[in-house]
N, C-alpha and C positions, 0 to 999 in steps of 0.2 A: 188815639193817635192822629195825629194830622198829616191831611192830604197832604205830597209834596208835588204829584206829578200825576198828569192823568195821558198817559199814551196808547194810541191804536196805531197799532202798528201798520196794519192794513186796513183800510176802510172799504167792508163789503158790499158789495149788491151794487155798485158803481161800473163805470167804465174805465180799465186801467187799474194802477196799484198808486196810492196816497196811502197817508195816513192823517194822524190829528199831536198837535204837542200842546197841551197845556200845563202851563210852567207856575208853581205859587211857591211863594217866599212870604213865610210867619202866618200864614194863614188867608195872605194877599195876594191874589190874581197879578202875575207880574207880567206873563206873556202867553200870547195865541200863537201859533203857527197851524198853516196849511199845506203838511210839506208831499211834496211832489218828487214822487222816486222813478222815474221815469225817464230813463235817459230823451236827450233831444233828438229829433227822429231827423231836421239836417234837410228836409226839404227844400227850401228855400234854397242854399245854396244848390246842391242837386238838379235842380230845375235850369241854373244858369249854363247858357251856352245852347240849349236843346230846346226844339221847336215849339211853337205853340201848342199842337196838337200834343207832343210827349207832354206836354207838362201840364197840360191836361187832365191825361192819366194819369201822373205821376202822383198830382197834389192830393187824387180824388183818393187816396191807399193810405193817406196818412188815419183814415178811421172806419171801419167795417157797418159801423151805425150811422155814422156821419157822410159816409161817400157820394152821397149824390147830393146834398147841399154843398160839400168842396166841390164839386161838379159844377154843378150850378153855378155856383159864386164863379170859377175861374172862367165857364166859359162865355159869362156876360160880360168880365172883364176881360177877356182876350178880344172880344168880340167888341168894344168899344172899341181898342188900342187897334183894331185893324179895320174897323170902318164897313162893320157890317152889321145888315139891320135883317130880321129872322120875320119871316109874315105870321101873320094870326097863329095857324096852325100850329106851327112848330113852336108860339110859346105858348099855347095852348096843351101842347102835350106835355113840355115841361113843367107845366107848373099841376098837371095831372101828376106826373112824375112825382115830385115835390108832395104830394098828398100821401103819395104810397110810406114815404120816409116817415112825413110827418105822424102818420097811422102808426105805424110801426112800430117806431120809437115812443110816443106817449103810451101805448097800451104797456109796450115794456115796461115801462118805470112806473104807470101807475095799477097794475093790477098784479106785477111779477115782485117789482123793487121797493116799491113805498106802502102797499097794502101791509105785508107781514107785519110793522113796527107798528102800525096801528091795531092790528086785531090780535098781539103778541105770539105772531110766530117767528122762529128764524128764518123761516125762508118760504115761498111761494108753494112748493113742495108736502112743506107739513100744515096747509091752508087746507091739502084737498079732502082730508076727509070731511072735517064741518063745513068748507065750503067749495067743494068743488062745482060747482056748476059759476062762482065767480071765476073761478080761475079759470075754465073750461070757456068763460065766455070774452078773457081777456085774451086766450090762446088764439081764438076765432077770429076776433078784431087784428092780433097782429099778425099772421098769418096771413092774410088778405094783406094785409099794407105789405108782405113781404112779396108778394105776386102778383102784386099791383107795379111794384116795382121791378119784378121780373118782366114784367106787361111792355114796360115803359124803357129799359134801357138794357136789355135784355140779359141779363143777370141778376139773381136777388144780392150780389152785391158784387161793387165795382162795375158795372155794366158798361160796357162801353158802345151805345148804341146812341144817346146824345153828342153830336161833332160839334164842336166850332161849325156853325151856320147852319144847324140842323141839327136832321136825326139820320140814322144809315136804314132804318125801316119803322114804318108806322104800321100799328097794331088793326087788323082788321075789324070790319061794322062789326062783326057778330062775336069778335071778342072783347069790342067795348061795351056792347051791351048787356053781356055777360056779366060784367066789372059793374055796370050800375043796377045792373039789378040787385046784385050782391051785398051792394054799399047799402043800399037802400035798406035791405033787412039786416043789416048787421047793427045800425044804430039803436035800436033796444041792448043788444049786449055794450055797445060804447057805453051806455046810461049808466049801466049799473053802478061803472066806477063813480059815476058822479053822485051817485043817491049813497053809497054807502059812505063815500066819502063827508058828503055833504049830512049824514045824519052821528059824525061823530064830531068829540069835540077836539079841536083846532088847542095846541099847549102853547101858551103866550109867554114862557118864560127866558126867550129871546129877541120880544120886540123891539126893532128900531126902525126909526125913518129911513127911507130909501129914496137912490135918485134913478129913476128908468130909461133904456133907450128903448129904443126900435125901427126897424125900415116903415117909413112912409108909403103905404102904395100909391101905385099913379091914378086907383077910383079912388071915390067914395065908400068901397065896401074895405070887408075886412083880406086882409091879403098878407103875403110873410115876402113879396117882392116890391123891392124902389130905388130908387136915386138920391130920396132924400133922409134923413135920419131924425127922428122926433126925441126931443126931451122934456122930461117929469117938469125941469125948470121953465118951460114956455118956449124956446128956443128948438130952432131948424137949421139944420145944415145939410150942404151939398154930401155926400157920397164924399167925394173929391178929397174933403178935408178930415177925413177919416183920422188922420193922425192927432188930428188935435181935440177931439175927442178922447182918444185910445191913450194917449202918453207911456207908450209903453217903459217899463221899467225892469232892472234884475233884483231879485232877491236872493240871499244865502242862503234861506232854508230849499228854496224848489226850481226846477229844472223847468218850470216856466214863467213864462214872462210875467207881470202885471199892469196892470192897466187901471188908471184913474182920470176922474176929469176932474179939474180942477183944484186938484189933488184931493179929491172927497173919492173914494170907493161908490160904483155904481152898479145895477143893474140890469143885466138882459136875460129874460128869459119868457115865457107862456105868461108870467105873470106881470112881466112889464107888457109885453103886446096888448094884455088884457085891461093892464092900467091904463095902457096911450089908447086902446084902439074898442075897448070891449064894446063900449056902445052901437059900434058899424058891422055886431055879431047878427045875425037875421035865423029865422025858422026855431029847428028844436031847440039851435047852441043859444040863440039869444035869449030862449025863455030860462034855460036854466042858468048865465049869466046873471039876467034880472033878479033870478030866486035866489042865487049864492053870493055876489057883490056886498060887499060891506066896507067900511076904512078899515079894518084892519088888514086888507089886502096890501094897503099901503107902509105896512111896518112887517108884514110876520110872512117871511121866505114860507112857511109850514102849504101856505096856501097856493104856492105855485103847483102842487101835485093836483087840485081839483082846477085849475086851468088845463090843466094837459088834458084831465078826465074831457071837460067840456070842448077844448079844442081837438080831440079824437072827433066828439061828436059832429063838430063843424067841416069838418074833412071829409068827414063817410057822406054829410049833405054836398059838399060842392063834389064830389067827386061826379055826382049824377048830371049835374049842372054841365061841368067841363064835358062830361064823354056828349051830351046833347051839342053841344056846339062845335062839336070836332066832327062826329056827324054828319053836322050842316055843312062842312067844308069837303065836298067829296073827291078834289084831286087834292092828292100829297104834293106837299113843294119840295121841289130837289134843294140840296147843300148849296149853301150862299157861297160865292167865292168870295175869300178879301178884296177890299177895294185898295190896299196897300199893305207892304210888308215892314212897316214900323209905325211906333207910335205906343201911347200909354194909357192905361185902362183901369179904373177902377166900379170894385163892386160888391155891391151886399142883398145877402138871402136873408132871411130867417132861419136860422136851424132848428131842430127842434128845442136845441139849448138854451137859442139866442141868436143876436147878429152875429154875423158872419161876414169877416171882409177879405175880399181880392185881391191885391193889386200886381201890376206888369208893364216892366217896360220893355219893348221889342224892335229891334235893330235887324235892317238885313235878312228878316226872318226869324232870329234868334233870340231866347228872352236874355236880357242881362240886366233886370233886376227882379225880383218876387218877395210879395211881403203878405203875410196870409196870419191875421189876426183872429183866434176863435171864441166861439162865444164863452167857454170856462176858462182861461187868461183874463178874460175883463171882468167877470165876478166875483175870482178869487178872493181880491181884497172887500168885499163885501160879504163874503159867507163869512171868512177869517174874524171879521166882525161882530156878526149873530152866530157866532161861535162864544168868541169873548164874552156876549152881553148874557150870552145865555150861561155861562158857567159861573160869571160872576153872582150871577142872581139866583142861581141854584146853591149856589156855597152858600151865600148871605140867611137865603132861609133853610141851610139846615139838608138840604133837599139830595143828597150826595150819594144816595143808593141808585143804583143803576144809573152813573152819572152819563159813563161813556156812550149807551146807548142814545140819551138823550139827543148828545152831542153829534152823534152818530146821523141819528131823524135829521138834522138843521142840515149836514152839509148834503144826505140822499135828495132833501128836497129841491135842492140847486138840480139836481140830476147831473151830473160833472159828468164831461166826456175828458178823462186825464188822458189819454190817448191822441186827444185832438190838441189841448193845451200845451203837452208835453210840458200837473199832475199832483189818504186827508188825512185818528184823533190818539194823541199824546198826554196827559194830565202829569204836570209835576210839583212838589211842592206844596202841598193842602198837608 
């Protein structure tokens, strides 16, 4: 009997509710969707009318994982549009801050989310008997990143302890050194994901070329904050022109937006950072970098999950790094005040997904406009794609038991926050 349709209704171990639709007529691949069941959460408009500071909070709710890179992102773009500049310290802490997330969420997805489908279990859960001490060592790693961010904006989630021009309190000596001693020995358990990752084999039956972004940081090192934006194509852009990058679009199948440049599907994610920026990796991350890089990082999404492994590890190194120079600065700086109450601000983090874009414009005090772009909106139409290529190529050879799960691997390793895109596998037709 021939395949007609291959549908997930729900696509598990993700953030949020998708599914997958793959559509065949006569035994031909005729459509991919990535569809997104997720009502629009309306922020955006929401925001307008209300302070900088509310909408702040407001943006930073649109994701429980994602809260403090929408954090981040809005309050550097608020903080352009009003004309204030934050000393050492205070981005020193935030981008400590930014580490606790970053930890957090890569451990999740690669020791909770992306492990099972490789060592064939369902779920994280039924890993512990054969191997509980990976999981026990994933739990440790994100655990930390969740009380690191507790540390830093004093909530493990939503925290509202970074302001516009600051912070409302800075964590004491003897609890940042707490926090790097910690880091410090937690990096053997970050490894593991890399080494077991790294000694399985990687399924290439959805390779395609890819085009990468990423934020530029303002060193030479490796960094998930900037002004500028790097592409796989050779080209840089300001921040500024975020739009023409992004092209946002609607689609009928999903309730979130999409995003193309030049109308080619792009991406952002650990795996593009790693593409634009791996080489500026230093210590433990760089050497396993060196040991796991190959070109096929440049065609097979599979591979962004031993990025996240490797960039956990490079997070738990700078975490020690940042608390040593926070430190060295021993008076706290008070809340910057604005130097004006209007004007327009754009801005991009890293998330742990991807770029992340801000924007705001502010009248009187008041924002009256918000546009807040997230990292799984701009890759959508690029999973949607190594969706495609990988079904086509599995039907062609025959290869059609346990399709959906396949199907399943390609879009967990985007690691999709449907939550923040506002949202994945369908088969019909074979």
């Amino acid at each position: 009997m021939s395949l007609q349709r291959i549908k997930i209704e729900s696509l598990a171990r993700v953030e949020g509710h998708g599914g997958i639709t793959v559509d065949f007529k006569e035994g031909k691949l005729r459509k991919v969707t990535v569809d997104i069941h997720e009502g629009p959460r309306l922020l955006e408009s929401i925001a307008l009318g209300r302070t900088p500071s509310e909408v702040v909070t407001l943006t930073c709710r649109i994701c429980a994982i994602c809260t403090l890179s929408h954090r981040y992102a809005a309050l550097r773009a608020m903080e352009k549009a009003l004309e204030i500049a934050v000393p050492p310290k205070t981005q020193l802490l935030r981008d400590l801050m930014h580490c606790g997330e970053m930890i957090e969420s890569n451990a999740l997805h690669v020791f909770l989310l992306a492990l099972p489908d490789y060592l064939g279990y369902p779920s994280a859960i039924h890993m512990v008997p054969e191997h509980a001490d990976d999981v026990q060592a994933g739990l440790r790693v994100k655990k930390f990143g969740v009380r690191l961010m507790e540390l830093t904006s004093a909530r493990p989630i939503h925290g509202e302890n970074p302001v516009i021009g600051g912070f409302g309190k800075f964590p004491s000596k003897s609890d940042l050194l707490h926090f790097k001693y910690e880091a410090e020995s937690l990096i053997p358990d970050a490894e593991r994901g890399v080494e077991i990752l790294r000694n399985l084999q990687q399924p290439t039956f959805m390779e395609e070329g890819m085009t990468f972004m990423c934020t530029k940081p303002e060193h030479d090192l490796y960094g998930w904050v900037g002004d500028r934006i790097l592409t796989s194509t050779g080209e840089e852009f300001n921040v500024w022109d975020y739009r023409k990058l992004t092209n946002e679009r609607v689609v009928p199948h999903s309730m979130a937006k999409r995003s193309r440049y030049k109308d080619k599907p792009y991406v952002v994610s650990a795996l593009a950072r790693f593409n634009l920026l791996g080489e500026r990796l230093d210590g433990v991350a760089g050497e396993h970098f060196k040991r796991n890089y190959n070109l096929s990082w440049i065609r097979n999404p599979m591979y962004n999950n031993i990025a996240q492994a490797i960039e956990t590890v490079w997070a738990l190194e700078e975490v020690p790094r940042l608390i040593d120079k926070l430190i060295a600065i021993e008076e706290n700086p008070h809340v910057v005040a604005p130097a004006r109450n209007k004007g327009a601000g754009t801005a991009a983090v890293e998330a742990p997904r991807g770029t992340l874009y801000h924007h705001y414009e502010i009248v009187d005090g008041r924002v009256i406009g918000a546009d807040v772009i997230t990292p799984t909106a701009q890759f959508l139409d690029m999973m949607e794609s190594h969706i495609r290529v990988g079904a086509e190529n599995l039907v062609k050879e025959g290869k059609t038991d346990g399709i959906e799960l396949k199907l399943e691997m390609i879009a967990r390793s985007y690691d999709p926050c449907i939550s923040c895109s506002t949202h994945l596998v369908r088969v019909r037709g074979l």
